[in-house]
N, C-alpha and C positions, 0 to 999 in steps of 0.2 A: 496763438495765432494760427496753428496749425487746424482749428476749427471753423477759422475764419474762411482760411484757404478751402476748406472741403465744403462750406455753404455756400461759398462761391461759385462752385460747378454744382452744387446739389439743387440751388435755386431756380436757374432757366431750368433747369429738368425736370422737377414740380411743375413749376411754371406752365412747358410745355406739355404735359399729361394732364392738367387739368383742361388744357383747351379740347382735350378731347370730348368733354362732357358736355352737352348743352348750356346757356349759362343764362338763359333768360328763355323766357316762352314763346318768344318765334325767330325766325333766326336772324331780322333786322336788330334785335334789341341784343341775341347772343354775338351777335358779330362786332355792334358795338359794345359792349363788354366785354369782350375778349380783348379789344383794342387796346383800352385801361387796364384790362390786369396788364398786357404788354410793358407800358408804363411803369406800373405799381413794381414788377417783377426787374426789369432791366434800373430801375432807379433803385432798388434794393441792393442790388448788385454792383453799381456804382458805391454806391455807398459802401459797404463791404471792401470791396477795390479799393477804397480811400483808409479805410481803417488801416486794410494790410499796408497802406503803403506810411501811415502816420505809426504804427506800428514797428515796422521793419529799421532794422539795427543801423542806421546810415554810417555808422564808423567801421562796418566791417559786410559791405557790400560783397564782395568777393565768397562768403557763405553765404550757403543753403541756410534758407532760414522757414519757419512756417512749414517745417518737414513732417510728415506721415509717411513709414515706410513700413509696411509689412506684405507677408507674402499672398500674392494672389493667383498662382500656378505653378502649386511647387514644381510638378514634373518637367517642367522645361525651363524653372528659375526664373520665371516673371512673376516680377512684385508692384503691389501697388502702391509704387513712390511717386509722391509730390513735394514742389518745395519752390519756393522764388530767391532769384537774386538779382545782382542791381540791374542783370541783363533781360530779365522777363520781368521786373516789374512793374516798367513802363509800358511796356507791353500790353500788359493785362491793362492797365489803369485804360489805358488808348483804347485798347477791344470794349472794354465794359463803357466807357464813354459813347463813342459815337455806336452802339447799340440801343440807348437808352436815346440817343438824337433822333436814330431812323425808328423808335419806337413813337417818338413822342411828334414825329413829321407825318407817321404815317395815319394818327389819329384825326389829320385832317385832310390827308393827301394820298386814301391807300389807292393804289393801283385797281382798276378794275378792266372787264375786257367782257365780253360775252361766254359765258356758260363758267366764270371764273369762281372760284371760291372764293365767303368772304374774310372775314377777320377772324374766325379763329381758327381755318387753316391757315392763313396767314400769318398770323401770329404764336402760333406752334411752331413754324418752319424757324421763324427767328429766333426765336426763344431756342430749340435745337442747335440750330445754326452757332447762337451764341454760346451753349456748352461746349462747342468743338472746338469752339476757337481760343477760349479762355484755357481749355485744357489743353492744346497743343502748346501754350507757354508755361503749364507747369508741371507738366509729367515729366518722369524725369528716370523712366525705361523704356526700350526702345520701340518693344513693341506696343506700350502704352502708347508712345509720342503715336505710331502706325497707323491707331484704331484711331485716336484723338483729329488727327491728317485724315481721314478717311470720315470723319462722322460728317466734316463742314459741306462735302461732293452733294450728299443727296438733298436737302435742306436750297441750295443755291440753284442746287440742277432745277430745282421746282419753282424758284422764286424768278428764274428767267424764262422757264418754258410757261408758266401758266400767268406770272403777272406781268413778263414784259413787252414789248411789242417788235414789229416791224417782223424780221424773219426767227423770231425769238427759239421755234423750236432744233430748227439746223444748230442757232448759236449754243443751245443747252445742251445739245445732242454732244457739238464739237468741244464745249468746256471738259463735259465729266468725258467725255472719249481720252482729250489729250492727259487730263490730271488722274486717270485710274492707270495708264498706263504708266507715265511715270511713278506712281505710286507702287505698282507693280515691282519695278526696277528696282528702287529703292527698299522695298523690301526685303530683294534679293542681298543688299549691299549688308542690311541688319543683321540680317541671320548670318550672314556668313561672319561676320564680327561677335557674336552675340556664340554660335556653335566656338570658334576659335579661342574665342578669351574666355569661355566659359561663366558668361553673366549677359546680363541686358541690361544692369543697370549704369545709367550715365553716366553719373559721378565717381562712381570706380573706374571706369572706363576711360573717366575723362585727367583722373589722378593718375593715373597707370599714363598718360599722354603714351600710346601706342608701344610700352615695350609687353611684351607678350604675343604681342603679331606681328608677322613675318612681311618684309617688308610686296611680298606676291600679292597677299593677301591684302595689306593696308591699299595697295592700287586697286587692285579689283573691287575692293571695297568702296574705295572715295571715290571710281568711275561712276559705281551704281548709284550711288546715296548723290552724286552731284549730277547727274543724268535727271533724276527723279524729283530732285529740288527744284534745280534750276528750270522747269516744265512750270512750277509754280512760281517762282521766284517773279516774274516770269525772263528769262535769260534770251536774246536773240540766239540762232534762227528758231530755239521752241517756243515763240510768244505768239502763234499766230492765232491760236484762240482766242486770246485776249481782245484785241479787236471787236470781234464778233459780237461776243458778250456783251461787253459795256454798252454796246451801242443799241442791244435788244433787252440789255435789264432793266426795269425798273428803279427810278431814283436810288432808292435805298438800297439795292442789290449793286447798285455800281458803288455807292458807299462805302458798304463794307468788303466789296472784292479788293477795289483799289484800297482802304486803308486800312486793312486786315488782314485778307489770304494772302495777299503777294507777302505779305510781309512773314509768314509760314513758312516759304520757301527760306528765304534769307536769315531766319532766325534760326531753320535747320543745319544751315551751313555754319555759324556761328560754335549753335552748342552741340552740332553732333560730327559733322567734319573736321573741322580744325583741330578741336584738344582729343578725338580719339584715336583717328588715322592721320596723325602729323603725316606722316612723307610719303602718303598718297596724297594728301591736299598740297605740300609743297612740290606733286611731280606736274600733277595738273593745272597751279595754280597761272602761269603763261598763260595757258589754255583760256582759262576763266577771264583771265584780265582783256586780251584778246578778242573775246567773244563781247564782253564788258564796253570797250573802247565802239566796239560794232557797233555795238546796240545803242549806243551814247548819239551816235552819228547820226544815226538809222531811222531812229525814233523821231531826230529832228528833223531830219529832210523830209520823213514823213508826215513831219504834224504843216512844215510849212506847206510843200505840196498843198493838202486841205487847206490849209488859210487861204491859200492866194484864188482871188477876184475869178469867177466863171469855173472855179472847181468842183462845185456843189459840195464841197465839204460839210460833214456832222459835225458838228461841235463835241458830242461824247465819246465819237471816234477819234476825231483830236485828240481830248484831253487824253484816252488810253492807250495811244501812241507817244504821248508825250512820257505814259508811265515808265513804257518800254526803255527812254533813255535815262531818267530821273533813276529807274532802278538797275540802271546800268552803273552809277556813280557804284549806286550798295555796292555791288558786285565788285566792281574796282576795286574799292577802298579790303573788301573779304580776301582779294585775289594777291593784295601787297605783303600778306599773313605778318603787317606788323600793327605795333598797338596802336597808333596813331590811326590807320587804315580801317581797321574794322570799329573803332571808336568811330571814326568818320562814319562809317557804313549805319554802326546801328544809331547813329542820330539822325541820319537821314532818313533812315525807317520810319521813326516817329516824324519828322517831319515832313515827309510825302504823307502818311497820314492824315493829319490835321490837313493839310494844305490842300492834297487832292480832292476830300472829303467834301470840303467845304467847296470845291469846283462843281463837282458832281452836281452837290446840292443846287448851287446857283444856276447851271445849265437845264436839271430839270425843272426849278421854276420856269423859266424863259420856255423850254417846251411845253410847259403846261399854261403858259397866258397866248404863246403864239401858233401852240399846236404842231411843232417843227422844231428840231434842234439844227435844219440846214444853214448853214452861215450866210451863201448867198440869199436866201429868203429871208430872214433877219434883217442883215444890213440892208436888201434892197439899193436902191440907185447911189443912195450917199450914205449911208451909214442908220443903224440901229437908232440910234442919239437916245441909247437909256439915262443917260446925264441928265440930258432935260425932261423923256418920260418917265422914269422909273430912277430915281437920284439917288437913293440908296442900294437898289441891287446895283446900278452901274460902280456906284463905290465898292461894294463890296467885291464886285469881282473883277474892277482894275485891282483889289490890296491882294486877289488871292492872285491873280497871274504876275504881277512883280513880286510876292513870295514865292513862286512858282519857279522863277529864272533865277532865284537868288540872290537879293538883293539884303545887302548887310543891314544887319539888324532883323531879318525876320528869321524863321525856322529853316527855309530853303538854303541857306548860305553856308551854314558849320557843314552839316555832314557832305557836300560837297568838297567844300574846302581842304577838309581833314582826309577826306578821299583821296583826292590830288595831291597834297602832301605824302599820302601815304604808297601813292606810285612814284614820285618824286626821288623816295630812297626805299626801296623796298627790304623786303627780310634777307639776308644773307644766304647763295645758294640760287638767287633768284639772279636774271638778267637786267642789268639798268640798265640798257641801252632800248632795251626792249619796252621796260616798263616807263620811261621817260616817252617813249612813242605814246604809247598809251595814254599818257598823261596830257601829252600836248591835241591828242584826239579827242580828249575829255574837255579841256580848253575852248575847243574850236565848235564844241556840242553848247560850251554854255552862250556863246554865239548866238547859234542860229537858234535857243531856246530863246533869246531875249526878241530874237526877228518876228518868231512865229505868234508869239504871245503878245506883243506890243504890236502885230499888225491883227490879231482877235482882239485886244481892247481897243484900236482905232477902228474897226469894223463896227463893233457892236455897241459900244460907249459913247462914240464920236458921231457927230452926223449932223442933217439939219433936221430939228424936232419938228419944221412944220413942213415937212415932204408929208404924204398920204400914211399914214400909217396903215402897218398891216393888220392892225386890227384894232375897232372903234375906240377901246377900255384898257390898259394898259394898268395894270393896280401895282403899287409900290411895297414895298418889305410886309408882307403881315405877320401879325404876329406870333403865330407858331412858327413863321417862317423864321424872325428874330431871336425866338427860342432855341432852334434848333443850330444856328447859325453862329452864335455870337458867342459862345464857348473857344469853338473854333479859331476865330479871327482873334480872340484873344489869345489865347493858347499860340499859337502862330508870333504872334507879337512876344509873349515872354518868354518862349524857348528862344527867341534870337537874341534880345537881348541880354537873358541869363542863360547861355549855352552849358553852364557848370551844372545848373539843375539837373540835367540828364549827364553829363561827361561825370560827374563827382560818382555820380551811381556805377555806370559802367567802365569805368578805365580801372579800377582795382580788379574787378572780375574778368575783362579780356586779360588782363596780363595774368592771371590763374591760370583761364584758359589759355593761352598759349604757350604754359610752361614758365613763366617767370616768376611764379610766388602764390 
């Protein structure tokens, strides 16, 4: 399995170096060609992703399994180690998933703009794009994970400054500004753990749970590395680029920011915060939760704000304000440092994935039939009424906004849930009085998420169909759209309903990581 794991990241890498080459005799036909191998490559790798995961020992999640470890810099003890467990290998399946979605959307839906490049820079970037992100869930030293963190900046920086619109260059400018800087920090956090315990590799690191480091050192440590993440993650007051972005990326760049990167940040907190520098993340953890409970609030008042009538609200600025509080739960549930809490946290991972994903998707159709993603220009004087225009996108994106607010039985409900359980009674050492606040601020988030989002499906779904429409032709689900889409909606549907598929995987390995076994 450990070969499976290494074509996994070996494949978008091909992938992307052969779009280098010309791939047909002019560059309409190489452009379209390059689109397909897109396809051909990201559906291999899916596949791959499905092996390891049909593969992978499910009676003893808790190990590294699918491991390659040997050295790759003696002189400073960086080795190149990989390896998955129950906590990265949802991960990966979810990354190599909706790559192979924005791969196979884009073949009929790529972005273009004047003086733009076409598909096989395009499709280089993602194919790239996709090696960094698969490898940030499965490297497993520190400064592997660093480089791995840093391959996804250039790749995303390009796919917003050149394919997406409105003030796209500012946003691209202000993405990789905020996330090299914290990257920066967090670097700073590595080495100084990495010089100290004398290794960079994680799994020592992460077995050792922090005796060998001073407890000076474990804070100055878990400052930098949760400074650096939480920039990613994305954590309030650092989420302000996030905004920007989403709103000037193209479809599939907001894809896999919201169902991918952010989740980079949160996964680094998992397996590189918690089981290395325990009681720097237990000094900080208030802090986080705190910021957490903020961002929970924050996010909502922000997305309602844009909802409400004569605000001129963007809908993809919504939805990435709405991220800011949805990945506020993560953080909660990280900040409780008990099993229940980060088990909440990392199911909600996966399921803001699937769920936001599939938001994205449906909002950039709607700008791409109406030419707008402004709410007030959509709904117009009474309402969108895609019910009666468009009966399946409006279905599909009333099922993603009540998955969205968390409604039992879908993907959006456990890892809230378990969140809020997991401030409920936090770890020992921590304050309940504090973290009970928190919780009841988490509470009052999932509120006004149902306010904001049931008053965009009464805006945009509801209406009279036979007001003037804002535009002649109005075309219902097509079918790349249905391809691309219906993975999602399903996936959404049986992570709620079998929440154990992902909890059976990761509740053996947080409790490793946290020291319990």
């Amino acid at each position: 399995m450990n070969a499976v794991l290494i074509a996994l990241l070996l494949l978008p890498l091909l992938g992307a170096a052969a779009t280098l080459a010309p791939l047909g005799p002019d560059r309409a036909t190489s452009d379209r060609r390059a689109l397909w191998l897109g396809v051909a490559v990201t559906g291999a790798v899916l596949a791959l992703a499905v092996v390891l995961a049909a593969g992978f020992d499910h009676d003893r999640p808790s190990r590294m399994q699918a491991v390659t470890d040997t050295d790759w810099i003696p002189a400073i003890g960086v080795r190149f180690h990989l390896g998955v467990d129950g906590i990265s290998l949802p991960l990966l399946v979810l990354t190599a998933l909706l790559t192979l979605l924005c791969a196979v959307y884009s073949t009929k839906r790529l972005p273009s703009g004047e003086g733009v490049p076409g598909g096989r820079a395009f499709t280089g970037l993602l194919l790239l794009l996709e090696v960094g992100m698969l490898a940030t869930f499965a490297v497993l030293d520190l400064v592997l994970f660093f480089l791995a963190f840093e391959t996804v900046l250039i790749p995303m920086y390009f796919l917003i400054a050149r394919w997406g619109s409105g003030r796209k260059v500012p946003a691209a400018g202000r993405f990789i500004l905020y996330t090299l800087l914290g990257s920066a920090v967090m670097l700073l956090g590595f080495l100084l753990i990495g010089l100290d315990a004398g290794t960079f590799d994680m799994t020592r690191l992460a077995d050792a749970h922090g005796s060998g480091l001073t407890h000076t050192t474990q804070v100055i440590a878990a400052l930098a590395i949760l400074v650096g993440l939480a920039v990613k993650a994305p954590a309030w007051p650092l989420h302000s680029w996030l905004p920007d972005a989403h709103t000037a990326a193209p479809t599939v760049g907001s894809v896999l920011l919201a169902g991918v990167l952010l989740k980079m940040g949160t996964y680094g907190l998992v397996r590189v915060l918690l089981p290395i520098v325990p009681q720097g993340a237990a000094t900080f953890a208030p802090y986080l939760g705190a910021f957490a409970a903020v961002g929970i609030v924050y996010g909502s008042l922000a997305c309602l704000a844009l909802a409400r009538p004569g605000a001129k609200g963007d809908l993809k600025r919504l939805i990435a304000y709405s991220s800011v509080g949805h990945m506020g739960f993560v953080l909660l549930g990280i900040a409780s440092l008990t099993q229940v809490g980060v088990n909440g946290a990392l199911f909600a991972n996966i399921g803001h994935g699937l769920i936001t994903g599939l938001l994205f998707f449906l909002v950039g159709a709607l700008k791409d039939r109406y030419g707008t993603a402004d709410l007030d220009t959509l709904a117009g004087a009474t309402g969108a009424a895609l019910y009666g225009r468009a009966p399946r996108i409006g279905a599909l994106l009333a099922f993603a906004a009540v998955a969205s607010l968390g409604l039992p039985g879908l993907a959006g409900f456990w890892g809230e849930l378990l969140a809020m359980f997991g401030a409920f009674d936090p770890a020992a050492g921590l304050s309940r009085p504090a973290f009970l606040t928190y919780m009841v601020l988490a509470g009052v988030g999932t509120l006004l998420t149902a306010g904001y989002l049931l008053l965009v499906v009464k805006r945009v779904c509801m209406g009279d169909p036979e007001q003037p429409p804002l535009v002649a032709e109005l075309p219902d689900l097509r079918p790349y759209e249905a391809v691309s889409w219906t993975p999602l909606a399903a996936l959404t549907l049986v992570a709620g309903l079998w929440p154990a598929l992902l909890l059976s995987l990761s509740d053996p390995a947080v409790k490793h990581l946290l020291g319990g076994g």
